[in-house]
C-alpha positions as protocol buffer text, in pm:
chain_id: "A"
residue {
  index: 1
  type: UNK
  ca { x: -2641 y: -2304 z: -4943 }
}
residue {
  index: 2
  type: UNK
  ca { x: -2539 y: -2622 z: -4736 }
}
residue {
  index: 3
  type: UNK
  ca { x: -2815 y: -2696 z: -4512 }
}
residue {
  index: 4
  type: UNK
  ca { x: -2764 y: -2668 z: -4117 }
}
residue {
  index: 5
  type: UNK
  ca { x: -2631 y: -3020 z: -3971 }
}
residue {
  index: 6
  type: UNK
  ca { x: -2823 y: -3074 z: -3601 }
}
residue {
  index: 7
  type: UNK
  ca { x: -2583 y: -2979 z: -3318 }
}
residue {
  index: 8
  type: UNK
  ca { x: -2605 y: -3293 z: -3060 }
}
residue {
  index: 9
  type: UNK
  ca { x: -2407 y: -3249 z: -2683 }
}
residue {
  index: 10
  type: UNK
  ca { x: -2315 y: -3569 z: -2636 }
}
residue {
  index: 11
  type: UNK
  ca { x: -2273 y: -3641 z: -2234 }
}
residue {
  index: 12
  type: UNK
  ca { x: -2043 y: -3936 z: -2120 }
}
residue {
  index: 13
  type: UNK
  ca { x: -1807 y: -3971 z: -1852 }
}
residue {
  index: 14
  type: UNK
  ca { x: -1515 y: -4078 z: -2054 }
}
residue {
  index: 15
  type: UNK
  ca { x: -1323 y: -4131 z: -1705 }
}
residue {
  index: 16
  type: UNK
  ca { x: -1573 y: -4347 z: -1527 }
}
residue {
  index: 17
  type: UNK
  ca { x: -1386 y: -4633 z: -1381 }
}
residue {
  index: 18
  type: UNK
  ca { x: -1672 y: -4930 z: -1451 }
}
residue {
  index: 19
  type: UNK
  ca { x: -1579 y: -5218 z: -1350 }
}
residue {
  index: 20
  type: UNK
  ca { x: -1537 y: -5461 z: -1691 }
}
residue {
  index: 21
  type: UNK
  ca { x: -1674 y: -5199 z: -1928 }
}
residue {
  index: 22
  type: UNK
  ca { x: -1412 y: -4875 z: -2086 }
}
residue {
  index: 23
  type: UNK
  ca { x: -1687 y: -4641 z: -2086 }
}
residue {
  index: 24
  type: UNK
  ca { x: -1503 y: -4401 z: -2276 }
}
residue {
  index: 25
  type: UNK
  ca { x: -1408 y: -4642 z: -2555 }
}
residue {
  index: 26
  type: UNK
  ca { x: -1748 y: -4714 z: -2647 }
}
residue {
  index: 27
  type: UNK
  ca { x: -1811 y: -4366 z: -2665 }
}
residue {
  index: 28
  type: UNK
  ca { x: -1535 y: -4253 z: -2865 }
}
residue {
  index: 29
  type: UNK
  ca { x: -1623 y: -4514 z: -3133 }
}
residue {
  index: 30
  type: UNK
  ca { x: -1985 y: -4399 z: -3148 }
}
residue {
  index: 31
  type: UNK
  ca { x: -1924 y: -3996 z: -3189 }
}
residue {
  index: 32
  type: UNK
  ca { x: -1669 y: -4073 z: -3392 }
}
residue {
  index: 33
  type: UNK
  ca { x: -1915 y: -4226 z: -3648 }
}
residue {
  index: 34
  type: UNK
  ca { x: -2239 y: -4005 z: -3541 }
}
residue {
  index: 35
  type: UNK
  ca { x: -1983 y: -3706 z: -3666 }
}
residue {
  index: 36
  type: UNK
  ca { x: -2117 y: -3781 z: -4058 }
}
residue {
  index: 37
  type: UNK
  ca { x: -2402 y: -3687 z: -3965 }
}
residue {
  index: 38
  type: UNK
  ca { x: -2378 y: -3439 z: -3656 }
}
residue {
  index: 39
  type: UNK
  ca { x: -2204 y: -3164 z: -3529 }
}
residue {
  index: 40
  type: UNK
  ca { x: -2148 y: -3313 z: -3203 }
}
residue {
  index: 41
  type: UNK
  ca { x: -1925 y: -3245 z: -2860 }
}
residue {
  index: 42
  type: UNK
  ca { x: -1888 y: -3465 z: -2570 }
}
residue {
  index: 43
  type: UNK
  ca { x: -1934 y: -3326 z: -2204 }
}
residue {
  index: 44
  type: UNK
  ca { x: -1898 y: -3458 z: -1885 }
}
residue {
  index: 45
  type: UNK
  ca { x: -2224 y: -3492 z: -1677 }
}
residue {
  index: 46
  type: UNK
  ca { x: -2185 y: -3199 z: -1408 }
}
residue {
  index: 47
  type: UNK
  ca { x: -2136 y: -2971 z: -1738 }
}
residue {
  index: 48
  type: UNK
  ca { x: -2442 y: -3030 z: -1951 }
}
residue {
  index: 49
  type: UNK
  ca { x: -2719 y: -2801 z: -1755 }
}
residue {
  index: 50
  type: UNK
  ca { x: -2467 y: -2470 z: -1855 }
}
residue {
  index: 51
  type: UNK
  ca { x: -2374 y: -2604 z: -2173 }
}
residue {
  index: 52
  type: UNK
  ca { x: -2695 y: -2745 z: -2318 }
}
residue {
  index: 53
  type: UNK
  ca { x: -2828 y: -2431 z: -2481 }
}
residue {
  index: 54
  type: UNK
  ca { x: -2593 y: -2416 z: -2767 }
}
residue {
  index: 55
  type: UNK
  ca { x: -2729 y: -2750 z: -2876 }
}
residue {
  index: 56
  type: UNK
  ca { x: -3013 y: -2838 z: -3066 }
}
residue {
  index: 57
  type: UNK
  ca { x: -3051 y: -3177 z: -2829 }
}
residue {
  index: 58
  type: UNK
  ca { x: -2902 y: -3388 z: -2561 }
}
residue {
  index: 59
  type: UNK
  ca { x: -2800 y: -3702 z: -2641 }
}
residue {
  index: 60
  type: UNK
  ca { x: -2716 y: -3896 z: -2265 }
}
residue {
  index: 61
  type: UNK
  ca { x: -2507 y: -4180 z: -2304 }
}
residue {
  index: 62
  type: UNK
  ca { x: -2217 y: -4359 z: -2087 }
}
residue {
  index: 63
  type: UNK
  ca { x: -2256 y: -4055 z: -1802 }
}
residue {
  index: 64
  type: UNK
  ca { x: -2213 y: -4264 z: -1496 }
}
residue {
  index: 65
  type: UNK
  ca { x: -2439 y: -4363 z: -1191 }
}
residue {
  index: 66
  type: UNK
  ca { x: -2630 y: -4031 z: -1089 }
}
residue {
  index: 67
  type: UNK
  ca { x: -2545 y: -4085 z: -758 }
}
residue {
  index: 68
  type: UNK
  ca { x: -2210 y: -3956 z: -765 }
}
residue {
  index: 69
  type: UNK
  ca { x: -2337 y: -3586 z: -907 }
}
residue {
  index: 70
  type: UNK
  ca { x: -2697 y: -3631 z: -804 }
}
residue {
  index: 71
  type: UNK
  ca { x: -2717 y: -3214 z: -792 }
}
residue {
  index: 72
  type: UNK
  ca { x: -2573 y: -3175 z: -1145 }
}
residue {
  index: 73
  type: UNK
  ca { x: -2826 y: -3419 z: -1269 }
}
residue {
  index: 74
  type: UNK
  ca { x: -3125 y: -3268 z: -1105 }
}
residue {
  index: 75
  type: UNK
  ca { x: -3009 y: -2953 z: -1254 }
}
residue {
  index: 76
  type: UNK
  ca { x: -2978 y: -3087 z: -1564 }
}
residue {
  index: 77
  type: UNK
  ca { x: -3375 y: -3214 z: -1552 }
}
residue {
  index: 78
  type: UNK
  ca { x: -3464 y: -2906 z: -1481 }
}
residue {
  index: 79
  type: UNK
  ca { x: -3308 y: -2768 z: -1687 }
}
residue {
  index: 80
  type: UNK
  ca { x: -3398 y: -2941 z: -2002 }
}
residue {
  index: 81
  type: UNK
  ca { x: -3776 y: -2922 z: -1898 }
}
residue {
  index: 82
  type: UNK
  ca { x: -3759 y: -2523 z: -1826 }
}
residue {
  index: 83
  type: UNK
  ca { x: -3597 y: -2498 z: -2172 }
}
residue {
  index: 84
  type: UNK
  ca { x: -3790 y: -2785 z: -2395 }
}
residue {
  index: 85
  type: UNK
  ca { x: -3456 y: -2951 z: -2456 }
}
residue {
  index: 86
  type: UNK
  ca { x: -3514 y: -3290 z: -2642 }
}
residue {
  index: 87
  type: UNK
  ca { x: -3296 y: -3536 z: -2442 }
}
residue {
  index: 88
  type: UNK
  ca { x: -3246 y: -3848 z: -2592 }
}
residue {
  index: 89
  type: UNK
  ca { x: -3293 y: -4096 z: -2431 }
}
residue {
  index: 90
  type: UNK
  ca { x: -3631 y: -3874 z: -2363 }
}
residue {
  index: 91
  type: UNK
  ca { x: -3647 y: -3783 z: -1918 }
}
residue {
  index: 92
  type: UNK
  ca { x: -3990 y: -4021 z: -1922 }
}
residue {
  index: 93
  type: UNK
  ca { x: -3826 y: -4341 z: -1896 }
}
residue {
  index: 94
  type: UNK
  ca { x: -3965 y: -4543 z: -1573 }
}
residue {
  index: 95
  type: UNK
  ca { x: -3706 y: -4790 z: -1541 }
}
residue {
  index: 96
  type: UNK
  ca { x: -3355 y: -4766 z: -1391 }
}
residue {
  index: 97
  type: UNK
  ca { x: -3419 y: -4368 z: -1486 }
}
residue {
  index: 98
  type: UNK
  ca { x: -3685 y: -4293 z: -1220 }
}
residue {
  index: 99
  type: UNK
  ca { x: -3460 y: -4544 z: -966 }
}
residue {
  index: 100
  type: UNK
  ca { x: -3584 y: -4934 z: -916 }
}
residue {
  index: 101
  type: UNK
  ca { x: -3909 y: -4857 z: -745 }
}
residue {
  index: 102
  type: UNK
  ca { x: -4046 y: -5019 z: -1075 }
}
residue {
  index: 103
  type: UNK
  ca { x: -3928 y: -5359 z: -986 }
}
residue {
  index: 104
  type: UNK
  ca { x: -4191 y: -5340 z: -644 }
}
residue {
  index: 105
  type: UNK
  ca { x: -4450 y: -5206 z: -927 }
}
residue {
  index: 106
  type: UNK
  ca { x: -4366 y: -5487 z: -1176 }
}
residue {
  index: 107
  type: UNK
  ca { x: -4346 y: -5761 z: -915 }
}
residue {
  index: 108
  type: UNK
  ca { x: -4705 y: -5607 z: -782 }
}
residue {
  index: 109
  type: UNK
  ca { x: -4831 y: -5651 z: -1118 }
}
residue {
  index: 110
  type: UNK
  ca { x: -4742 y: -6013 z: -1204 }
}
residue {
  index: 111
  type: UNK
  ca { x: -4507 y: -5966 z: -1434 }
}
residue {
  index: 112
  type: UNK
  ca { x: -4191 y: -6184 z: -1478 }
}
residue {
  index: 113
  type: UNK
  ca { x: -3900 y: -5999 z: -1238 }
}
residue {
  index: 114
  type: UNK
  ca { x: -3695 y: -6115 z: -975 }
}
residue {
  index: 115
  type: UNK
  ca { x: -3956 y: -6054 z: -677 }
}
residue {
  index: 116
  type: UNK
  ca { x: -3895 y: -5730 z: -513 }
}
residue {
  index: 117
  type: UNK
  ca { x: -4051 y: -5538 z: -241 }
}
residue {
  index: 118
  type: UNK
  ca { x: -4002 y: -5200 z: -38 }
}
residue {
  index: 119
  type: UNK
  ca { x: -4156 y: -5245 z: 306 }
}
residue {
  index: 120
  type: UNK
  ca { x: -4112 y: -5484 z: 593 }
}
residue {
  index: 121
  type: UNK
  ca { x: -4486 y: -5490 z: 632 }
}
residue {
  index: 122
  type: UNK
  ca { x: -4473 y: -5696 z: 268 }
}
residue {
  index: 123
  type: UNK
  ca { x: -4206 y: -5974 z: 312 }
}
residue {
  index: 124
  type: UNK
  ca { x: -4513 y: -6213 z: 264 }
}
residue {
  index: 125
  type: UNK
  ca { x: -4525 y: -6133 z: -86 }
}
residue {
  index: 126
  type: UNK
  ca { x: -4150 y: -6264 z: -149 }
}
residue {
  index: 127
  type: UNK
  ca { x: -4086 y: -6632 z: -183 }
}
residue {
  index: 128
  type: UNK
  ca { x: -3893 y: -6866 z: 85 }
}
residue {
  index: 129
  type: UNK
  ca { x: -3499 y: -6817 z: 3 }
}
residue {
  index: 130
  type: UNK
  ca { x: -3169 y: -6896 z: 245 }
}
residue {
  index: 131
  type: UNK
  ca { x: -3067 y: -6559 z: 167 }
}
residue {
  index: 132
  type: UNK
  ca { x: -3198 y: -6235 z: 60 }
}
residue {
  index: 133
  type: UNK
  ca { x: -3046 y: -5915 z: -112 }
}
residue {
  index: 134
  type: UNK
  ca { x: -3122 y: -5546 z: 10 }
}
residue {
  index: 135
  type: UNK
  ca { x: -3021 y: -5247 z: -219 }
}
residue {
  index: 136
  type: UNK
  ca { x: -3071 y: -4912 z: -231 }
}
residue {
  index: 137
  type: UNK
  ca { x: -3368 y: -4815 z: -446 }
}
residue {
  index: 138
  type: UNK
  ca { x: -3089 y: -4578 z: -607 }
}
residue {
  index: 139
  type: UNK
  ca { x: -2802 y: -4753 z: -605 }
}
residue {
  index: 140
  type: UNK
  ca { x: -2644 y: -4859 z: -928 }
}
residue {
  index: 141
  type: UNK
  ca { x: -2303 y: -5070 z: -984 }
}
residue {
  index: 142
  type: UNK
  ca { x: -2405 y: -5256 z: -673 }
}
residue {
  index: 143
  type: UNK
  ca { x: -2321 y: -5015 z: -445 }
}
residue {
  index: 144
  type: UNK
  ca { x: -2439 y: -5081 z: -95 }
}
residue {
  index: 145
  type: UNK
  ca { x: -2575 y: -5463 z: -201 }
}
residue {
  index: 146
  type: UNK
  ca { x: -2619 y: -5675 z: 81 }
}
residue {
  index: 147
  type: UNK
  ca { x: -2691 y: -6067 z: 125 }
}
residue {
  index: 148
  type: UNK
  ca { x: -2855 y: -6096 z: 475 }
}
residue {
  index: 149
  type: UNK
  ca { x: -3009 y: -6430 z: 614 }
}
residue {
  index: 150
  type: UNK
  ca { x: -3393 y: -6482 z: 656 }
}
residue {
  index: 151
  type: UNK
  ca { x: -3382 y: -6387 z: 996 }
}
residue {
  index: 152
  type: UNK
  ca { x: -3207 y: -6055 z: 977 }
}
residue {
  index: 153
  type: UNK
  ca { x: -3407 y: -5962 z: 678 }
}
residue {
  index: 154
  type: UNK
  ca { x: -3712 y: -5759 z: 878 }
}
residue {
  index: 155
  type: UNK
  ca { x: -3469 y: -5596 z: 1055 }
}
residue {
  index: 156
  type: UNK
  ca { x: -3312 y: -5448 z: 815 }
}
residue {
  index: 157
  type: UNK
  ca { x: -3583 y: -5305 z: 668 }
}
residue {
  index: 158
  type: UNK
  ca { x: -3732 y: -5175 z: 898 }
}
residue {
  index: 159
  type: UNK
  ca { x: -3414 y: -4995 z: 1017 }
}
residue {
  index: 160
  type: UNK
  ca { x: -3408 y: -4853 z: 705 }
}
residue {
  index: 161
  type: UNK
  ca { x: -3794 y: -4750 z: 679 }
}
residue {
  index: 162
  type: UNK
  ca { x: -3663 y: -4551 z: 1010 }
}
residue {
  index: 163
  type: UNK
  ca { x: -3399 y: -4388 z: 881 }
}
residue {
  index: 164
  type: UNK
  ca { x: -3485 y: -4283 z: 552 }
}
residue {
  index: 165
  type: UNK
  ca { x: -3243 y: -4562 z: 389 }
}
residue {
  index: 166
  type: UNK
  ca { x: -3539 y: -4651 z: 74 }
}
residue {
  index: 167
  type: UNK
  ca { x: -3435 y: -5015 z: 24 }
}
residue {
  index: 168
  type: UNK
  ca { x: -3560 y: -5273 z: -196 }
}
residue {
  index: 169
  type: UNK
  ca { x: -3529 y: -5675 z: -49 }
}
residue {
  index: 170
  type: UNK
  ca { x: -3550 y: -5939 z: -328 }
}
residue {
  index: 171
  type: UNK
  ca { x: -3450 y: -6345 z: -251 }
}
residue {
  index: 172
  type: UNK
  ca { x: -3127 y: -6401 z: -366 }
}
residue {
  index: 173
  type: UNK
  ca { x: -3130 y: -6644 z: -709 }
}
residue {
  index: 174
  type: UNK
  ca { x: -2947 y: -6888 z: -798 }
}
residue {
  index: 175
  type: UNK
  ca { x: -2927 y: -6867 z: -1189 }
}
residue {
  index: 176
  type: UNK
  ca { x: -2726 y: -7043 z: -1483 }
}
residue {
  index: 177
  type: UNK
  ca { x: -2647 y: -6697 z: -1658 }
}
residue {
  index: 178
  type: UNK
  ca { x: -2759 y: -6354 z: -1719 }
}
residue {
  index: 179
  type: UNK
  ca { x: -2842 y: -6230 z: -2047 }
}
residue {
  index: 180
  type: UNK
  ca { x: -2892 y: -5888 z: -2221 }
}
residue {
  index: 181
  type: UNK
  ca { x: -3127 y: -5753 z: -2464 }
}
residue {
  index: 182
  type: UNK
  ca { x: -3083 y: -5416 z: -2682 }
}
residue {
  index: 183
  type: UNK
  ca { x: -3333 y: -5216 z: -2804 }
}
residue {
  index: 184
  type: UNK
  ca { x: -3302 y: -4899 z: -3022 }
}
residue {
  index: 185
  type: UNK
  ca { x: -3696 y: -4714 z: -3006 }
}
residue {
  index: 186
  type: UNK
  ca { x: -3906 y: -5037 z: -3018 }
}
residue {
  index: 187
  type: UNK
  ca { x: -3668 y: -5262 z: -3251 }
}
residue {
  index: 188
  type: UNK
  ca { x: -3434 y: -5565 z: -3109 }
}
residue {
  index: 189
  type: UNK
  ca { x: -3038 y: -5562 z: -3217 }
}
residue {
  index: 190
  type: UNK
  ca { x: -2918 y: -5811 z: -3029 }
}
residue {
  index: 191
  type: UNK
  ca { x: -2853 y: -5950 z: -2720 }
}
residue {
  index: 192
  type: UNK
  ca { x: -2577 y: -6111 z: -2536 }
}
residue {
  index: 193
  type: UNK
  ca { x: -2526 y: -6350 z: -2221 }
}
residue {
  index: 194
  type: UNK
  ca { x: -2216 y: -6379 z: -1972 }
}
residue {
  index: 195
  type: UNK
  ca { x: -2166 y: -6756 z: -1985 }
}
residue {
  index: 196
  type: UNK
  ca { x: -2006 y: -6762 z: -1636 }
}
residue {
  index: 197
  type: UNK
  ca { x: -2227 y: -6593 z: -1350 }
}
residue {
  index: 198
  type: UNK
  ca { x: -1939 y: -6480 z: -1107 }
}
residue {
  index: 199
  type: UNK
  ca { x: -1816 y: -6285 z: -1384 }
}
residue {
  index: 200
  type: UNK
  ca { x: -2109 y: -6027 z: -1532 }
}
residue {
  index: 201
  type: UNK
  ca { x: -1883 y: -5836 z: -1807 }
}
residue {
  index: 202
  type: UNK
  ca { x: -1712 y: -6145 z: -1981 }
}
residue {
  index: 203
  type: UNK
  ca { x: -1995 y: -6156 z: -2277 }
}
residue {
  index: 204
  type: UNK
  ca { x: -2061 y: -6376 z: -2576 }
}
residue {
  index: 205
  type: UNK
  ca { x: -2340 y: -6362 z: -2844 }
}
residue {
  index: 206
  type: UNK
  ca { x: -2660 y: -6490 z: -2770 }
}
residue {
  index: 207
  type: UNK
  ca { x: -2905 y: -6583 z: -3019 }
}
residue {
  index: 208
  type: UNK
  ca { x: -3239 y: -6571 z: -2850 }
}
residue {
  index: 209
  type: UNK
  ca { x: -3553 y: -6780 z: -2886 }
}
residue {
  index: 210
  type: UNK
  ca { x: -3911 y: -6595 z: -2966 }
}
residue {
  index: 211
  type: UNK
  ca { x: -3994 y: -6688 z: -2612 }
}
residue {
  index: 212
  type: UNK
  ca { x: -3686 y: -6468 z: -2491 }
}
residue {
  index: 213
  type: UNK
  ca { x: -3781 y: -6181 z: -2672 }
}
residue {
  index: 214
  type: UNK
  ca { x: -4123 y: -6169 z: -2635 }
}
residue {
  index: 215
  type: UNK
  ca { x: -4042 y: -6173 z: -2248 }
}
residue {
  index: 216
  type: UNK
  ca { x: -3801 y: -5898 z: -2324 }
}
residue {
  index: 217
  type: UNK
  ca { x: -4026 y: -5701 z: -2561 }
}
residue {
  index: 218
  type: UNK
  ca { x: -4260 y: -5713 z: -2252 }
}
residue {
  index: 219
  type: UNK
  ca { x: -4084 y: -5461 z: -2071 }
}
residue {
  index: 220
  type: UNK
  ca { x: -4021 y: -5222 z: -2350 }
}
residue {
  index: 221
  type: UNK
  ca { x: -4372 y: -5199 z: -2447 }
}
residue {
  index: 222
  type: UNK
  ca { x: -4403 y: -5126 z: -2045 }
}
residue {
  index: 223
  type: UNK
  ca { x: -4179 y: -4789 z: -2018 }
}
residue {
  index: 224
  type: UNK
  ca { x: -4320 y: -4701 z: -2338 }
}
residue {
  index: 225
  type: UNK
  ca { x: -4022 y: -4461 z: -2452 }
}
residue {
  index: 226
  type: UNK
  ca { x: -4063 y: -4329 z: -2802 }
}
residue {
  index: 227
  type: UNK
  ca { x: -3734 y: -4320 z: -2908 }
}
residue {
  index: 228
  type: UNK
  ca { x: -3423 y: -4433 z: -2715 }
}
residue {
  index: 229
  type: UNK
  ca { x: -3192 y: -4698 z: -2625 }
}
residue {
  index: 230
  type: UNK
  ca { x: -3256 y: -4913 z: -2393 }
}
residue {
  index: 231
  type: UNK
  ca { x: -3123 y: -5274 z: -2202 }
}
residue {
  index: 232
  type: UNK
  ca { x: -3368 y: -5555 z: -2044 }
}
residue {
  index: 233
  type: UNK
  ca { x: -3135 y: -5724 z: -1860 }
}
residue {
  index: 234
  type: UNK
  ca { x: -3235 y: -6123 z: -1706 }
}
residue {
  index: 235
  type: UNK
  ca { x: -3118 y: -6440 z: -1541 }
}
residue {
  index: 236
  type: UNK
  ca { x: -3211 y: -6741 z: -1650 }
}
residue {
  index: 237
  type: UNK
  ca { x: -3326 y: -6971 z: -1381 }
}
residue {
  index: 238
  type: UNK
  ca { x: -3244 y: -7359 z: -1359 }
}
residue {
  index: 239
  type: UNK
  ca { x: -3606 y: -7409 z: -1502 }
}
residue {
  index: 240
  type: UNK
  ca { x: -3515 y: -7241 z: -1826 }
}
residue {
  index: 241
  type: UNK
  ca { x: -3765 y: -6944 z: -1734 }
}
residue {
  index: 242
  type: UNK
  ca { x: -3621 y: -6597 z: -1742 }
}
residue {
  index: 243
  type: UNK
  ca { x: -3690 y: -6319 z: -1477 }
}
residue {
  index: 244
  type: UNK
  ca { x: -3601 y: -5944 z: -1491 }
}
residue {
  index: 245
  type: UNK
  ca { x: -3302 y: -5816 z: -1363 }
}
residue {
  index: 246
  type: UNK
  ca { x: -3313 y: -5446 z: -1456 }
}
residue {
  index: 247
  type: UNK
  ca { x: -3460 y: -5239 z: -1694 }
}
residue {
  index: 248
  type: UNK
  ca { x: -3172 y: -4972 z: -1846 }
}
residue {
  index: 249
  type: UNK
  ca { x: -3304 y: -4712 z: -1966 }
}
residue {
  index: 250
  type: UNK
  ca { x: -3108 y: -4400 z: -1907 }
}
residue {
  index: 251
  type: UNK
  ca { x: -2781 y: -4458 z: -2007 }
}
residue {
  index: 252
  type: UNK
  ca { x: -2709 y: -4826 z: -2049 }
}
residue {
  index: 253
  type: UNK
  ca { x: -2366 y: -5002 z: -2158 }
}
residue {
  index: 254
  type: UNK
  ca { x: -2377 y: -5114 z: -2518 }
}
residue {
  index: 255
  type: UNK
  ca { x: -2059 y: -5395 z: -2457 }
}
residue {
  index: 256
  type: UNK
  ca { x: -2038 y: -5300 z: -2834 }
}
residue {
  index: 257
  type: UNK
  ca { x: -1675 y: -5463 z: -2835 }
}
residue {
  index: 258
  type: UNK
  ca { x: -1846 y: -5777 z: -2794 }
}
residue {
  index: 259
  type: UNK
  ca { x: -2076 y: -5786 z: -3119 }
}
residue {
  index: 260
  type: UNK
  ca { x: -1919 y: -5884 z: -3442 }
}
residue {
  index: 261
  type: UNK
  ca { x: -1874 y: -5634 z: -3726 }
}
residue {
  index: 262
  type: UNK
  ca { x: -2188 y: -5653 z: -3939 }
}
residue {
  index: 263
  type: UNK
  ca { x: -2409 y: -5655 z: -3602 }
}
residue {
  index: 264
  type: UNK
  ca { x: -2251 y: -5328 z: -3488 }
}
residue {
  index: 265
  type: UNK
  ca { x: -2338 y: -5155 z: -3759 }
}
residue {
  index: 266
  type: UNK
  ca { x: -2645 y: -5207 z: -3797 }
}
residue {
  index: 267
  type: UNK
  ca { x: -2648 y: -5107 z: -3431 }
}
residue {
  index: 268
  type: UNK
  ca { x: -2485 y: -4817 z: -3534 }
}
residue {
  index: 269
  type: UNK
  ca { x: -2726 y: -4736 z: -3795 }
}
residue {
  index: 270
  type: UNK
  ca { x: -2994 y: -4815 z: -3604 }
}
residue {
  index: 271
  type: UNK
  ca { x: -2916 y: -4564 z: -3350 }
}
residue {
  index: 272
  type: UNK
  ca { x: -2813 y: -4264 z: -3613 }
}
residue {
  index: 273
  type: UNK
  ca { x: -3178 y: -4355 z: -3789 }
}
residue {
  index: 274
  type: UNK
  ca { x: -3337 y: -4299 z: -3456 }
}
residue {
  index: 275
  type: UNK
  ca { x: -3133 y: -4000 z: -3392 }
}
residue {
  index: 276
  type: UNK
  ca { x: -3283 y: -3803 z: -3683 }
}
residue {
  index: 277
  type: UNK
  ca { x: -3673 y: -3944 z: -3637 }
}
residue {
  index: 278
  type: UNK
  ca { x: -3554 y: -3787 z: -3274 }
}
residue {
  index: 279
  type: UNK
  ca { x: -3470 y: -3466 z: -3421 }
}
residue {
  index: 280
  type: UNK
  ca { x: -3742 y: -3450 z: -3678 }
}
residue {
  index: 281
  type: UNK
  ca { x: -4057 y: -3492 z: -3396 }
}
């Protein structure tokens, strides 16, 4: 008797109009190779919480910003939590998953991020800057990014400590380039930089130094996910250093059309192996 191949609902967006990425590209070529080893359909976000029981797990991949279906994915949490559906990547992460409130925890804790904080009453902690950034602490694709000057800055927080607004205030940096690091589980594929800073989705290979990747390792051993794929994204400064951008964590862009052949495979297999460890806990 054949044995029983796991049943995976694979959630993207396939529609989502990112700006530089085809979200629904990546995601075709991806189930189209998990399908050796899966039985596998693709859902949109607002349909996994009704469809999810049929499946033996939840694999959450190019789905979107949650903010635009922030009831479907509550449900969806729920959900999978009432039911013990494994979601992969697992609903633990404490990155870009639980919102960037981690960036005021990392910057509290000394490690190497861009320095963030939530409160007016803490705009000692951030360094002198001509301008300053305020986001949402959900906001994603930039939505609702502002540059304000030093002397607006306390204002604007604490308008939005008064009206419920949850913003984050960093100093805006001037860097040479940003750079991103995969992970699959614990283990580095590869990383890649966008040469030009103006323009974040126009990628290239990077080949990074121990020093880069022990800074990026840093944050992975942080959110301590046990299996998953996840994206430390950084700018490098004009001192060389590098300084945390974002940690991705729930359903981060691959730019997979940007690797060469031999490294997306092993990307690919990379992510099928920790599919089935996934399935086998």
């Amino acid at each position: 008797m054949p044995t029983a191949r796991p049943r995976l609902l694979y959630v993207t967006d396939l529609a989502y109009p990112a700006r530089g990425r085809r979200y629904g590209d990546e995601d075709v070529f991806l189930t189209s190779r998990l399908r050796a080893e899966f039985d596998l359909a693709l859902c949109h976000p607002g349909d996994a919480a009704r469809l999810m029981d049929a499946f033996d797990a939840v694999v959450v991949r190019n789905s979107g910003p949650v903010l635009t279906y922030p009831e479907a994915y509550a449900a969806f949490r729920e959900r999978a939590a009432e039911r013990g559906t494994p979601v992969h990547n697992p609903l633990t992460g404490r990155g870009d998953m639980a919102g960037k409130q981690y960036l005021t925890e990392l910057t509290a804790a000394g490690y190497p991020v861009i320095p963030t904080v939530d409160r007016a009453a803490d705009l000692h902690r951030l360094p002198e800057a001509g301008r300053y950034v305020v986001k949402p602490r959900l906001g994603a694709d930039s939505a609702g990014l502002r540059t304000v000057t030093p002397d607006a800055l306390r204002a604007v927080l604490e308008e939005g400590e008064a009206t419920g607004a949850d913003l984050l205030a960093q100093p805006h940096i001037d860097f040479v380039h940003e750079v991103s690091f995969c992970f699959v589980d614990d283990a580095f594929q590869y990383a890649l930089y966008a040469p030009r800073p103006d323009r974040r989705w126009e990628l290239a290979p990077y080949r990074p130094t121990p020093a880069d990747l022990d800074f990026a390792r840093r944050f992975i051993d942080w959110n301590a996910l046990p299996y998953g794929i996840q994206r430390v994204d950084a700018c490098r400064t004009p001192d060389g250093g590098l300084l945390l951008v974002e940690l991705e964590d729930l359903n981060p862009y691959l730019s997979l059309d940007a690797l060469d052949d031999g490294t997306r495979e092993a990307f690919v297999s990379a992510f099928t192996a920790s599919l089935r460890r996934f399935l086998a806990a």
